[in-house]
Structure formats: structure tokens, C-alpha cells
C-alpha positions as YAML, in Angstrom:
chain: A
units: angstrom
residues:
- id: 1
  name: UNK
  ca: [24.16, -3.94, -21.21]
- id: 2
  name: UNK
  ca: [25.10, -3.71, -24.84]
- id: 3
  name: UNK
  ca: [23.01, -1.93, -27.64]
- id: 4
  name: UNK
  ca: [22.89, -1.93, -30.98]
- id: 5
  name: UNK
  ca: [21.39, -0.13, -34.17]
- id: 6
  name: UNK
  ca: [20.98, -0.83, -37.19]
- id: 7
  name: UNK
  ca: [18.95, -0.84, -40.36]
- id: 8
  name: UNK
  ca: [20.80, -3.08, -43.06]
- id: 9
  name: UNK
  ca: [20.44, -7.19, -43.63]
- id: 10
  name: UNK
  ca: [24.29, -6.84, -43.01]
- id: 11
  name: UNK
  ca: [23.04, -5.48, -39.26]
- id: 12
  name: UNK
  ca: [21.07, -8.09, -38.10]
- id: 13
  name: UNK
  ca: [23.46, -10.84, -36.63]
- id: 14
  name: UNK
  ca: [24.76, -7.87, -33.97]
- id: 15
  name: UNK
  ca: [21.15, -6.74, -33.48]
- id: 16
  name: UNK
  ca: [20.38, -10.52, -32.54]
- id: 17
  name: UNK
  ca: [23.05, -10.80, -30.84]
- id: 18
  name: UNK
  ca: [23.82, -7.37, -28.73]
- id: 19
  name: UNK
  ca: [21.58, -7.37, -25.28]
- id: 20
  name: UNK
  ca: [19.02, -5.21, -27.05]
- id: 21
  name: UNK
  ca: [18.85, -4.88, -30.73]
- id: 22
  name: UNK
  ca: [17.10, -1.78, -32.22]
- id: 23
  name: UNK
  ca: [15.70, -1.32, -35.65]
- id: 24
  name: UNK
  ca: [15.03, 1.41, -37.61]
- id: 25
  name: UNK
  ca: [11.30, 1.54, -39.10]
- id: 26
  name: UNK
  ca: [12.70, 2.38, -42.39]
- id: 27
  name: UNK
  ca: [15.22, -0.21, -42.23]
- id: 28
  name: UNK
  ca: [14.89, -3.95, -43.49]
- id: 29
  name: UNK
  ca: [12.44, -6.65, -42.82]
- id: 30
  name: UNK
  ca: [15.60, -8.45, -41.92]
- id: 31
  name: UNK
  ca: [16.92, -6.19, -39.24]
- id: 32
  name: UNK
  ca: [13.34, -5.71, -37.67]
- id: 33
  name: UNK
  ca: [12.89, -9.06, -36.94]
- id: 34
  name: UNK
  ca: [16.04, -9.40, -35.73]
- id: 35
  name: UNK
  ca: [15.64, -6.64, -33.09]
- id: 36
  name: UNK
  ca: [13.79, -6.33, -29.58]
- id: 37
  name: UNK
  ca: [12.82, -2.92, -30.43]
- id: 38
  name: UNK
  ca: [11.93, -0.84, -33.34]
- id: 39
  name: UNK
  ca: [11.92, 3.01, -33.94]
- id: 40
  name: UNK
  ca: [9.03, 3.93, -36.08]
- id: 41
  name: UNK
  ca: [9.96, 7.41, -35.82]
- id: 42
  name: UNK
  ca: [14.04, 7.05, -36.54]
- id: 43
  name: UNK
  ca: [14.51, 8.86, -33.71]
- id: 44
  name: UNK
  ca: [17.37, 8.04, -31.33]
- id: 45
  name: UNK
  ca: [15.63, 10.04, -28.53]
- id: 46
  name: UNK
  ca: [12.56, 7.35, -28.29]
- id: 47
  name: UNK
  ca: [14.85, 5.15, -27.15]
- id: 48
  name: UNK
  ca: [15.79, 6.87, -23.80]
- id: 49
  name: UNK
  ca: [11.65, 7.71, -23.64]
- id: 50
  name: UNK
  ca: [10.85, 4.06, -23.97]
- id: 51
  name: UNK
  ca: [13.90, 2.81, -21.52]
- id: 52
  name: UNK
  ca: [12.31, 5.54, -18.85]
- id: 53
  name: UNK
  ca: [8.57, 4.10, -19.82]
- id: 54
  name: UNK
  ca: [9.81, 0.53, -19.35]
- id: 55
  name: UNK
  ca: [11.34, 1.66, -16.41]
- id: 56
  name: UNK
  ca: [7.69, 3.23, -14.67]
- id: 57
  name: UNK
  ca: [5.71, 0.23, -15.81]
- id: 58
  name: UNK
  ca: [7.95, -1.81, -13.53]
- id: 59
  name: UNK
  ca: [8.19, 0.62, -10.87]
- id: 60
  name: UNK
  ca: [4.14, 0.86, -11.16]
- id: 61
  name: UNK
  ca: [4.07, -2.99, -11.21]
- id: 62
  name: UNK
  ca: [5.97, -3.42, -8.00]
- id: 63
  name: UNK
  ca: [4.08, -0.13, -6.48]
- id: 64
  name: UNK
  ca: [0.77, -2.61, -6.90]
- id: 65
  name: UNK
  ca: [2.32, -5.60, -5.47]
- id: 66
  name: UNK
  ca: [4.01, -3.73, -2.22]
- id: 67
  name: UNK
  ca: [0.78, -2.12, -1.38]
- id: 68
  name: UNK
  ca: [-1.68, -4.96, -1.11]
- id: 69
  name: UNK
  ca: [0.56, -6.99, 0.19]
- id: 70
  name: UNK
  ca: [1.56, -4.40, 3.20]
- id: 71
  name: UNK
  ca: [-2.08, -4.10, 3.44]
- id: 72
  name: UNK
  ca: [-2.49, -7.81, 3.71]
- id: 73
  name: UNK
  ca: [0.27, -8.06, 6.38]
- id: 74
  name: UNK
  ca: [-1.53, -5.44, 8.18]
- id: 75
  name: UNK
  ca: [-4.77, -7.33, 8.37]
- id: 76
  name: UNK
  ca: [-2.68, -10.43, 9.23]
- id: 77
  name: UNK
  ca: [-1.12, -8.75, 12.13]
- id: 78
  name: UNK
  ca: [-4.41, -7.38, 13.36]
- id: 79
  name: UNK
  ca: [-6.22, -10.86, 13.25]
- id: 80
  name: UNK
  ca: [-3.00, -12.82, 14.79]
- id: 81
  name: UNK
  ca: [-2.40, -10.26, 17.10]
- id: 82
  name: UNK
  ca: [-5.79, -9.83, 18.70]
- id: 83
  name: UNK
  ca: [-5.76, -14.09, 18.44]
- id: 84
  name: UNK
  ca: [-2.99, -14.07, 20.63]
- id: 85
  name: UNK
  ca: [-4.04, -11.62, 23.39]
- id: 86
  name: UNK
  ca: [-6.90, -13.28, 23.27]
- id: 87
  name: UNK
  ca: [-9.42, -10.42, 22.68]
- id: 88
  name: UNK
  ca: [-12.87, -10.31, 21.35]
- id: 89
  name: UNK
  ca: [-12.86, -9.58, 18.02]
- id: 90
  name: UNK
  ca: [-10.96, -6.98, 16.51]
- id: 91
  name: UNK
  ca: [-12.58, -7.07, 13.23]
- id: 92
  name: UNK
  ca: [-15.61, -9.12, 11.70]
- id: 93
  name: UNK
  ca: [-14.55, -11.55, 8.35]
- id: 94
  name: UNK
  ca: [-17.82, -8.99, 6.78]
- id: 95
  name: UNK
  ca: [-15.23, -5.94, 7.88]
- id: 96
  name: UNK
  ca: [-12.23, -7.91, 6.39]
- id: 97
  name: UNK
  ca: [-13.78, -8.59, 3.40]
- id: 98
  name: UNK
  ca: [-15.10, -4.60, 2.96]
- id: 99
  name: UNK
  ca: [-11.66, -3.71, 3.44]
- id: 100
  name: UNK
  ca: [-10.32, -6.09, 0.97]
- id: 101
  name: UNK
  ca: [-13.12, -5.10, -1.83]
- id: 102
  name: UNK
  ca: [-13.59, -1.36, -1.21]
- id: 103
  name: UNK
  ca: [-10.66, 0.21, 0.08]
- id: 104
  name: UNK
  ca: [-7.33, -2.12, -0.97]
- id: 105
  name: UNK
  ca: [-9.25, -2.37, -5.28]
- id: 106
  name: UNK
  ca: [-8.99, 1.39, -6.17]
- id: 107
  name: UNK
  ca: [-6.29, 2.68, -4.39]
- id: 108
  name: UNK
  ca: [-3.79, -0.37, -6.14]
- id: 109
  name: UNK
  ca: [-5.36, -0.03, -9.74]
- id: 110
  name: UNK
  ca: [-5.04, 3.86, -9.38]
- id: 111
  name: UNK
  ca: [-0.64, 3.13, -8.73]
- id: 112
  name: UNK
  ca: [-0.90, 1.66, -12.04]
- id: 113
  name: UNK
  ca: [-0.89, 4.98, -13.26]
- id: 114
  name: UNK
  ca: [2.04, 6.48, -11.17]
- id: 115
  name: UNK
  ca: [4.46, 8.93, -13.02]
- id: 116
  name: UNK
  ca: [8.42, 8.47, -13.59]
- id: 117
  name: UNK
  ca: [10.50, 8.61, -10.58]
- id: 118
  name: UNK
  ca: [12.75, 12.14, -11.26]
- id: 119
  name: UNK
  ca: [15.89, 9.72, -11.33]
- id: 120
  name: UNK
  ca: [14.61, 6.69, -13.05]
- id: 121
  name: UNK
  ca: [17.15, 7.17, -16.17]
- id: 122
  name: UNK
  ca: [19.90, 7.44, -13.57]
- id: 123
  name: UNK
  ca: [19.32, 3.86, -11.92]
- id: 124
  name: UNK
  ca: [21.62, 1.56, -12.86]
- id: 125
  name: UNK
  ca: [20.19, -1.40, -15.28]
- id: 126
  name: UNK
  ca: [18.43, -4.22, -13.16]
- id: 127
  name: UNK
  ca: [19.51, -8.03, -13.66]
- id: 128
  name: UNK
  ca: [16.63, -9.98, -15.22]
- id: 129
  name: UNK
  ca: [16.82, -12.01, -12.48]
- id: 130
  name: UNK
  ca: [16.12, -9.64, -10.34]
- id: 131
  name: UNK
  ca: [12.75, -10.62, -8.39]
- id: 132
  name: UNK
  ca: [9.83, -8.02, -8.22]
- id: 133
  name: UNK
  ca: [9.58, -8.16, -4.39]
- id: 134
  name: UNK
  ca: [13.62, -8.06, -2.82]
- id: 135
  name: UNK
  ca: [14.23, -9.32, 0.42]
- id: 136
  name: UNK
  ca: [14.38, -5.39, 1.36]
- id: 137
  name: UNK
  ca: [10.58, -4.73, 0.01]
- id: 138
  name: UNK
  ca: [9.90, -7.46, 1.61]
- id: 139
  name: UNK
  ca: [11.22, -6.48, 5.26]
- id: 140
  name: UNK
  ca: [9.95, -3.05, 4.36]
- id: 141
  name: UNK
  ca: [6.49, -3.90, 4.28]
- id: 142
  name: UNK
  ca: [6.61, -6.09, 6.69]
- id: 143
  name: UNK
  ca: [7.66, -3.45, 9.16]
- id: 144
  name: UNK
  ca: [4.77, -1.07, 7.42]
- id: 145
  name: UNK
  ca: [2.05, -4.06, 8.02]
- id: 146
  name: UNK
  ca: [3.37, -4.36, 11.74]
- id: 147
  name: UNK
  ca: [2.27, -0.95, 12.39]
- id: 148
  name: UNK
  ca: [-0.76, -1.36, 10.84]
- id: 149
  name: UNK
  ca: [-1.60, -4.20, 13.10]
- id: 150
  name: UNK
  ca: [-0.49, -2.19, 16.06]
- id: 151
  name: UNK
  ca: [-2.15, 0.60, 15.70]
- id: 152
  name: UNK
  ca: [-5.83, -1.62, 14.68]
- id: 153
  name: UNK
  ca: [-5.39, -3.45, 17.94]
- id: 154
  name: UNK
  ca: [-4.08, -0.26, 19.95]
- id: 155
  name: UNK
  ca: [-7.22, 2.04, 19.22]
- id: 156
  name: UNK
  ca: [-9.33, -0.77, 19.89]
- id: 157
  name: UNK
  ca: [-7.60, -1.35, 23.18]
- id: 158
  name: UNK
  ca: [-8.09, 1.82, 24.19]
- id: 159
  name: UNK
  ca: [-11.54, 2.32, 23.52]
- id: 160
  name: UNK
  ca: [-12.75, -0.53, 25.95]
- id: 161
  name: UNK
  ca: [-10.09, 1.09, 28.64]
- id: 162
  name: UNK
  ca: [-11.94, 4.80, 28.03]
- id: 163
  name: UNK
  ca: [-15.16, 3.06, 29.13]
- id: 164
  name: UNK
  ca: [-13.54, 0.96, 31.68]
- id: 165
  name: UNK
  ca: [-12.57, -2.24, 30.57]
- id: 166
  name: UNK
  ca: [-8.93, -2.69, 30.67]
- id: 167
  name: UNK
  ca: [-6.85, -5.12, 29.12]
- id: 168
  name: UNK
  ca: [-6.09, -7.82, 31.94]
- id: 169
  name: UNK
  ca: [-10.39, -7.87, 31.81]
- id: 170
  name: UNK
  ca: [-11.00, -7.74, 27.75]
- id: 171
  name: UNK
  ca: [-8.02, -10.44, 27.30]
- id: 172
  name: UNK
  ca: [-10.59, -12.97, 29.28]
- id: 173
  name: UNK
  ca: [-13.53, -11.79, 28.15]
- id: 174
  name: UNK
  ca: [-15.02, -15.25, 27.48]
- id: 175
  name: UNK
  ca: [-14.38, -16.47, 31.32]
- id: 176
  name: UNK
  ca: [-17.29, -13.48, 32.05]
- id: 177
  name: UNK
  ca: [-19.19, -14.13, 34.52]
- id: 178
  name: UNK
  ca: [-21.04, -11.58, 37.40]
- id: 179
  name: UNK
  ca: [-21.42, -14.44, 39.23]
- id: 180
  name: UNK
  ca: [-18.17, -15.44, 40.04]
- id: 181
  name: UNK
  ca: [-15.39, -13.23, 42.20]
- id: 182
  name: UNK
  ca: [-13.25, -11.47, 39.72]
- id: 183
  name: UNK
  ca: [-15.87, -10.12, 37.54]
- id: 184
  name: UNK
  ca: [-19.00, -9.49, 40.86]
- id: 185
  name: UNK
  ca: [-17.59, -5.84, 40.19]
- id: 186
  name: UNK
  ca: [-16.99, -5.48, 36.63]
- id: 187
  name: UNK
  ca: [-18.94, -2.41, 35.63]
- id: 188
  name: UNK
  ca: [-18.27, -0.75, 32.19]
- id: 189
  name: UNK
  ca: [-19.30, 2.54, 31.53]
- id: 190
  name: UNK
  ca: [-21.42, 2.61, 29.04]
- id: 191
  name: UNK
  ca: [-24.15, 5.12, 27.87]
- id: 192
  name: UNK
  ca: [-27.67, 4.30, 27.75]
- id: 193
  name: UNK
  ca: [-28.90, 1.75, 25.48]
- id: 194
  name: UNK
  ca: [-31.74, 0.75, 23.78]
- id: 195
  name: UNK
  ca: [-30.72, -3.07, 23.34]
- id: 196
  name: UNK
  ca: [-31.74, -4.84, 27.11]
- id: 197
  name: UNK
  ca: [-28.93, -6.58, 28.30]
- id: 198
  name: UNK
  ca: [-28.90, -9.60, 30.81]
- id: 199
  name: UNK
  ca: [-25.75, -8.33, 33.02]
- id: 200
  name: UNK
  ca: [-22.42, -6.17, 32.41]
- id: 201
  name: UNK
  ca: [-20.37, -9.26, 30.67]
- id: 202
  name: UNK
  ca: [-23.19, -8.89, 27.90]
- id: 203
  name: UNK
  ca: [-23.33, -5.23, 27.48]
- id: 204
  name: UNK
  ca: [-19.46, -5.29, 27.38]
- id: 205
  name: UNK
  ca: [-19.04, -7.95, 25.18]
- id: 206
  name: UNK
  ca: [-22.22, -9.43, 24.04]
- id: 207
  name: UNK
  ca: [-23.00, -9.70, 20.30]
- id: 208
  name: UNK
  ca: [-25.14, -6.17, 20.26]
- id: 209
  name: UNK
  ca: [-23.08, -4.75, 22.30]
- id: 210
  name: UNK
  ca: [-22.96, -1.04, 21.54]
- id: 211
  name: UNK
  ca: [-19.38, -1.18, 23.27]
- id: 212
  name: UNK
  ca: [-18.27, -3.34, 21.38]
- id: 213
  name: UNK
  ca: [-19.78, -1.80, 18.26]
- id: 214
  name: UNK
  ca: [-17.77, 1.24, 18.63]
- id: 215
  name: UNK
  ca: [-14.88, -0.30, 19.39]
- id: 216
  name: UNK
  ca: [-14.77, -2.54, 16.13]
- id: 217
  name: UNK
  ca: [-16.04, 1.05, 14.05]
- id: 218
  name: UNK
  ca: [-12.48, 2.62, 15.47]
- id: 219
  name: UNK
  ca: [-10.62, -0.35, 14.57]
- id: 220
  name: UNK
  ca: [-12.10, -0.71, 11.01]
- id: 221
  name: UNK
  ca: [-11.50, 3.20, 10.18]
- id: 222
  name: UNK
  ca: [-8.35, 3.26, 11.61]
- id: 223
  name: UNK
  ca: [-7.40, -0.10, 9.66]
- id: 224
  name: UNK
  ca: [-9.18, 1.87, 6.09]
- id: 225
  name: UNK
  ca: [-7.58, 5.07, 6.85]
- id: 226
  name: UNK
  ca: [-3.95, 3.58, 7.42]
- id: 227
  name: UNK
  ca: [-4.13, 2.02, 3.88]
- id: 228
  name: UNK
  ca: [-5.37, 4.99, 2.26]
- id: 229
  name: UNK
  ca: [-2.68, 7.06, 3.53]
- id: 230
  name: UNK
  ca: [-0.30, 4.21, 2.91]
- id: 231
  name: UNK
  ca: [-1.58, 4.66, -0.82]
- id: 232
  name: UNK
  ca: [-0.99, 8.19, -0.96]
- id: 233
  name: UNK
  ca: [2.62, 7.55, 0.25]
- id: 234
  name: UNK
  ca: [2.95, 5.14, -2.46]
- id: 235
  name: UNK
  ca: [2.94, 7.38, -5.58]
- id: 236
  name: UNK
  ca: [7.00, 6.89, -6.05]
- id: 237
  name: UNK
  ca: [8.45, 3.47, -4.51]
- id: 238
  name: UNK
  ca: [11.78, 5.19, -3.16]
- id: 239
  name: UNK
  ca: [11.03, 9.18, -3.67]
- id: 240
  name: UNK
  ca: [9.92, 11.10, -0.45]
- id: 241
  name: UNK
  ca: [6.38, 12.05, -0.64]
- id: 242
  name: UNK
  ca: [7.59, 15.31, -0.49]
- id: 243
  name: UNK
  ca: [9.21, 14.96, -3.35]
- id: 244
  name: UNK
  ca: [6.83, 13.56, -5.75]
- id: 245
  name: UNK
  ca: [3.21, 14.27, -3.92]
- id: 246
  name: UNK
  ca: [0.07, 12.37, -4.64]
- id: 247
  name: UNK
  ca: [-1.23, 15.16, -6.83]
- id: 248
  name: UNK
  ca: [1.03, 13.88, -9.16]
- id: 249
  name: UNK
  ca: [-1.06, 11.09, -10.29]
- id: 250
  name: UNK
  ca: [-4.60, 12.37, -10.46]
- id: 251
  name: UNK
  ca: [-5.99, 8.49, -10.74]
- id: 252
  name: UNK
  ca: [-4.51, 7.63, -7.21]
- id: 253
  name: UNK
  ca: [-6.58, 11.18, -5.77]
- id: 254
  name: UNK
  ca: [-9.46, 9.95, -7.13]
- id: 255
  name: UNK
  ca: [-8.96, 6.29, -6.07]
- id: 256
  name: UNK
  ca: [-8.38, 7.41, -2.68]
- id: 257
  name: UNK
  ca: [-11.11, 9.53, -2.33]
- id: 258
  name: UNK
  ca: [-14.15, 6.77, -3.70]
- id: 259
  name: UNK
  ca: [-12.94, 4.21, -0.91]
- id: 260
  name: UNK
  ca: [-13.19, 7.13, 1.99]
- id: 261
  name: UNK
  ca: [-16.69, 8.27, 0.72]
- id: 262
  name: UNK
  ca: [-18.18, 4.64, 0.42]
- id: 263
  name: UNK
  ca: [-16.75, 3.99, 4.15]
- id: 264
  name: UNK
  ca: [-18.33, 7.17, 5.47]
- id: 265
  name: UNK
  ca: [-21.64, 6.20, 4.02]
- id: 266
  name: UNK
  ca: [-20.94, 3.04, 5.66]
- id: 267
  name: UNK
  ca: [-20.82, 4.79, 9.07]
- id: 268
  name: UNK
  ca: [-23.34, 7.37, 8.34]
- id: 269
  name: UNK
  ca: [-26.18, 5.51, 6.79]
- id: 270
  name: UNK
  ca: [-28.67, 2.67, 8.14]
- id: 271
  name: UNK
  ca: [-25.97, 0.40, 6.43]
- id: 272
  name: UNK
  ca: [-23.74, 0.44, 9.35]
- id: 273
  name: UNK
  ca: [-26.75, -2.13, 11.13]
- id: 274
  name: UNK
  ca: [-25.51, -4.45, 8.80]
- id: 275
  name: UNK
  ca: [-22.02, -4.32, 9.82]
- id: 276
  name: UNK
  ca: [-22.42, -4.03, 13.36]
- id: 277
  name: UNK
  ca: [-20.84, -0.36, 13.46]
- id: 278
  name: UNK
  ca: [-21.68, 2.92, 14.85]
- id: 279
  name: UNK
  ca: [-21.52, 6.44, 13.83]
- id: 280
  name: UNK
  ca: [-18.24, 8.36, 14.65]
- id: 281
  name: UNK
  ca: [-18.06, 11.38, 16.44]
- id: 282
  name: UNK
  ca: [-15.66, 14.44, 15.86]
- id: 283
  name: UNK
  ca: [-13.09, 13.14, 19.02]
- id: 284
  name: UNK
  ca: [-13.43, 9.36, 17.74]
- id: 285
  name: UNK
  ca: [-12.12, 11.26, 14.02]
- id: 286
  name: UNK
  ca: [-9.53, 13.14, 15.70]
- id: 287
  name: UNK
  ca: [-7.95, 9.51, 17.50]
- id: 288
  name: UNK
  ca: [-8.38, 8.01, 14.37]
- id: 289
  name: UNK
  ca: [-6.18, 10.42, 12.84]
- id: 290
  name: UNK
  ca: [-3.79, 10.28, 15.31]
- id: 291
  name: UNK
  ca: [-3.07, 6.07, 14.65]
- id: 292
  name: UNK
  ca: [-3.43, 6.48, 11.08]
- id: 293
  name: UNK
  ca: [-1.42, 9.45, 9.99]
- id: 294
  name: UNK
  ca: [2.28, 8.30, 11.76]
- id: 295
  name: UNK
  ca: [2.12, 5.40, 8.76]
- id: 296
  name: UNK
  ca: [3.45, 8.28, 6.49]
- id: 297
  name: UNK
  ca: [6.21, 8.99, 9.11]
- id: 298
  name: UNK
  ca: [7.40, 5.28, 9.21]
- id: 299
  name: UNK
  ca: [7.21, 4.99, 5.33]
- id: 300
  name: UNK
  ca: [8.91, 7.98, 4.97]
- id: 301
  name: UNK
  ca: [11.58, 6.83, 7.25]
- id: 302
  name: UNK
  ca: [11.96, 3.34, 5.34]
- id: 303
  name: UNK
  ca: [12.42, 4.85, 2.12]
- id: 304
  name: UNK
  ca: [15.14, 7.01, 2.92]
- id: 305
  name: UNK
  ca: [16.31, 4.10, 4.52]
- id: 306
  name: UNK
  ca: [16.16, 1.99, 1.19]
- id: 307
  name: UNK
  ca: [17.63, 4.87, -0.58]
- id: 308
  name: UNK
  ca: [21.08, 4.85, 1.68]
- id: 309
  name: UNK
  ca: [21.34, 1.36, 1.01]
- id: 310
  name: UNK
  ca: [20.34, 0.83, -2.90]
- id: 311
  name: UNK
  ca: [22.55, 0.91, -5.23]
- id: 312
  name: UNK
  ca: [23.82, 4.39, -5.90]
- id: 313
  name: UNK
  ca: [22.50, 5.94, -9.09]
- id: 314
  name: UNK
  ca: [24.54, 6.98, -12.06]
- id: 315
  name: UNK
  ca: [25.70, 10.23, -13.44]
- id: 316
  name: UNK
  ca: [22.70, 11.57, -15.76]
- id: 317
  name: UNK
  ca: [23.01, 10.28, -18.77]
- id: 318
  name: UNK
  ca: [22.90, 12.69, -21.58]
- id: 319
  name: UNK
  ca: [21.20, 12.44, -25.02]
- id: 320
  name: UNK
  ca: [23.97, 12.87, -27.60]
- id: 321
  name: UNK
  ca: [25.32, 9.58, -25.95]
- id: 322
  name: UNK
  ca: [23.53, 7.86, -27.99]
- id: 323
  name: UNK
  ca: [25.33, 6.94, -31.44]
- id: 324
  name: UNK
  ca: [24.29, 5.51, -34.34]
- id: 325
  name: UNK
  ca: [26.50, 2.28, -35.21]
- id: 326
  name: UNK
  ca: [26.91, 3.08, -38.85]
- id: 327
  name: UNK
  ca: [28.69, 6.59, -37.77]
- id: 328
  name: UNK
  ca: [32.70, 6.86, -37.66]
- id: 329
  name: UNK
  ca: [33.72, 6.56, -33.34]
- id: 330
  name: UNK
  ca: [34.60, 10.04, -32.24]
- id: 331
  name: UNK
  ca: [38.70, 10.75, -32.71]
...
């Protein structure tokens, strides 16, 4: 990548032509309009500040991208893989579509404000060809989304075998019927309700069912609470979260923290009616946690995957590289 300076009329066929040509703001009409870039201030040090700045909005453009499209794949692998199990559904399209609205909008717009990675100046330039999502994003997120779908399906799995339902049972669900042989014995246990049921099939799996309703709540907090950690992890594309911490970007905090206090009014309020949900207790937040909080363990492990295999970064560049093209070339 070649880069040129200049000021003079006599400058401006090598700013046009050089890969980025930069102006003085004192110089010539000529030689701005010639240029890609122009330094109002004359000061060669704006132009590592506006490489590193060009260099975040990308990384902050791409940060957007990856995460709602992990968080789509997640959502993808929860619908498919419940589809192909064949189990009652996982989530509602009205729980989909909260997810999509509520928790996916804030958290994304918030990465738009993500600080410079610590080595962004020491990356080596990127072709303009280059597409925003490589194959390796695209595996990487793909692998993220998996888990997501797991985990969704897994906590929902698990809820119907706590009260007795296990998966051989829930995967026919819709063959349910007390009056035939396989199911004359099928007895969930469930706690009182107030909702009259016909027989067991209906109580386990019937459209009120308060089973059912608390299995679908687990699913859909697990599913909100995986992207909201997912988000927090998200602050630098390749940097450990160790390394550059949420806290970092004060937008993504507070973008993370309006999704989690409209969903627990969700749960909490007469809203949840609406959505066919139920109120969580302490234990049902503690599992929750437990299927949610390993996607920061598998990012985690990704990126330092992606890091062994990207391109390896150059030496720090220092300031006084930067000459001006009218000055004599050191001796």
C-alpha cells in the first residue's frame, strides 16, 4: 500500500495516482481534489488516528453483522432442531419475534460503538476485496449458533424429563392418546393447576398447559440470555474478553442491560399471559445460567482459535515513520 503527500499542483498526479493520496489543508485546490484524504490540521499524526478509526468502524461493522447473524443461526438451529426430533414447540413465532425485536436491536446497535482493538495499527492492510464475513467468521458463528440451538432444545428437554416426560414420549407427543397401550400409563408430574384438563396428554402437552408453559419460559430465557452474553463477548472481534471487557464500551452495558429488564418484566408481570410463559423461580435462574454462560467459554475458545490462524500482525509501527514527500530520504 503506497502513500503519498503532498501540497503543490506539481503533487497531484502521484497523489492520484499512489494507493492513498493525502493533502494538506493548506495546500492547493489542485492537490485536494486529487487526494482520498485531507489533513485539515497538517498534522502527520492524524493520519495514523484516522487509519486506526477506519480500522474500528470496520471492525464495529463486522462486530454487527457476526452477532445477529450467530443469533439468527441460533434460532435456526433451535426451530430445525426441535422440527426434526419432532417435539412440541420449542419456541412460539410471538417468542421468536420478541427475541428478534427486544433482545438481538440494542445489543447490535450498542457494538457500533466498540473501541479500537489494542493491536489494530499492527494488522496488516486488508485487500479491498476482502469480504466482511470470511469463510472463518462464517464457520465461527456457525459453531457459536450450534450451541445456541443446543443448549435452547437441551433445557427444554430436560424440563419435561424433571416432571416425567422423557424424550422417547415428548418426541411423539402428537400420537397421545390414554386410550391406547403405550401412553394408558403416561403420568406427568405436574403441580396443581387451575386450568381443568381432559386427561394427562392435555396437561402435558395441551395448549394451556402449565408444563408446557414452563418449559417454553426456560427455553426463551435461556435462548435471550445466550445472546446477551454472546454480546458482551463481542466488544473486540478477535481480543479475549479478558482482554478488552465489556466495560469498555459503556453503550453495549447499557444495551445489554434494557433487553434483560424488558424480558424480566415479561416474566414477572401479567404480560407473560400473553406469551404463554410463567414466572421463574431461583433453581429455574440458576439452570438457566448454567446453558447460557459456557457460550463465553466456546467464543473464547474460537477466538484464540482465529487468532493462531490469522495473519500474524506486524511490528508496531512507530510515528516518525511517517515522512513528508517533499523532505530529502534519510542518508
Amino acid at each position: 500500500v503506497t502513500a503519498m503527500t503532498g501540497d503543490g499542483v506539481n503533487d497531484a498526479p502521484a497523489l492520484q495516482q499512489a494507493s492513498i493520496g493525502i493533502s494538506m489543508g493548506t495546500g492547493t485546490e489542485v492537490a485536494k481534489e486529487a487526494a482520498d484524504m485531507v489533513l485539515m490540521d497538517d498534522d502527520f499524526a492524524s493520519i495514523v488516528a484516522a487509519v486506526e478509526e477506519g480500522r474500528c468502524i470496520y471492525a464495529n461493522m463486522q462486530a454487527f453483522v457476526c452477532f445477529l447473524l450467530s443469533c439468527n443461526f441460533g434460532e435456526v438451529a433451535t426451530v430445525a432442531g426441535a422440527t426434526l426430533l419432532g417435539l412440541p414447540d420449542v419456541l412460539t413465532p410471538l417468542h421468536l419475534l420478541w427475541v428478534n425485536l427486544v433482545t438481538d436491536g440494542p445489543p447490535a446497535t450498542a457494538l457500533g460503538f466498540n473501541p479500537p482493538d489494542p493491536d489494530a495499527l499492527n494488522q496488516p492492510p486488508r485487500k479491498v476485496s476482502d469480504p466482511v464475513l470470511t469463510p472463518w467468521l462464517l464457520t465461527r458463528y456457525a459453531l457459536t449458533g450450534a450451541y445456541v440451538g443446543f443448549a435452547t432444545i437441551k433445557i427444554f428437554l430436560d424440563d419435561y424429563a424433571k416432571h416425567g416426560v422423557p424424550l422417547d414420549k415428548l418426541s411423539t407427543w402428537a400420537t397421545c392418546d390414554t386410550n391406547v397401550k403405550p401412553w394408558k400409563k403416561f403420568m406427568p408430574l405436574v403441580a396443581s393447576s387451575n386450568v381443568p384438563f381432559n386427561d394427562n396428554c392435555a396437561l402435558a402437552f395441551g395448549e394451556h398447559s402449565p408444563l408446557k408453559a414452563n418449559a417454553q419460559t426456560l427455553a426463551l430465557t435461556t435462548l435471550v440470555s445466550l445472546e446477551l452474553f454472546k454480546a458482551l463477548g463481542a466488544v473486540s472481534m478477535d481480543q479475549s474478553i479478558m482482554r478488552v471487557p465489556p466495560i469498555k464500551n459503556k453503550a453495549l452495558c447499557i444495551g445489554v442491560a434494557l433487553p434483560l429488564c424488558l424480558h424480566l418484566t415479561l416474566l414477572y408481570t401479567p404480560l407473560r399471559s400473553l406469551f404463554g410463559l410463567t414466572a421463574l423461580t431461583l433453581d429455574d435462574w440458576r439452570t438457566v445460567f448454567l446453558y447460557a454462560a459456557p457460550i463465553l467459554i466456546v467464543d473464547e475458545c474460537l477466538k484464540a482459535l482465529g487468532r493462531y490462524v490469522a495473519p500474524k500482525p506486524m511490528a508496531p509501527a512507530e510515528k516518525n515513520e511517517i515522512f513528508d514527500s517533499r523532505a530529502s530520504p534519510p542518508v
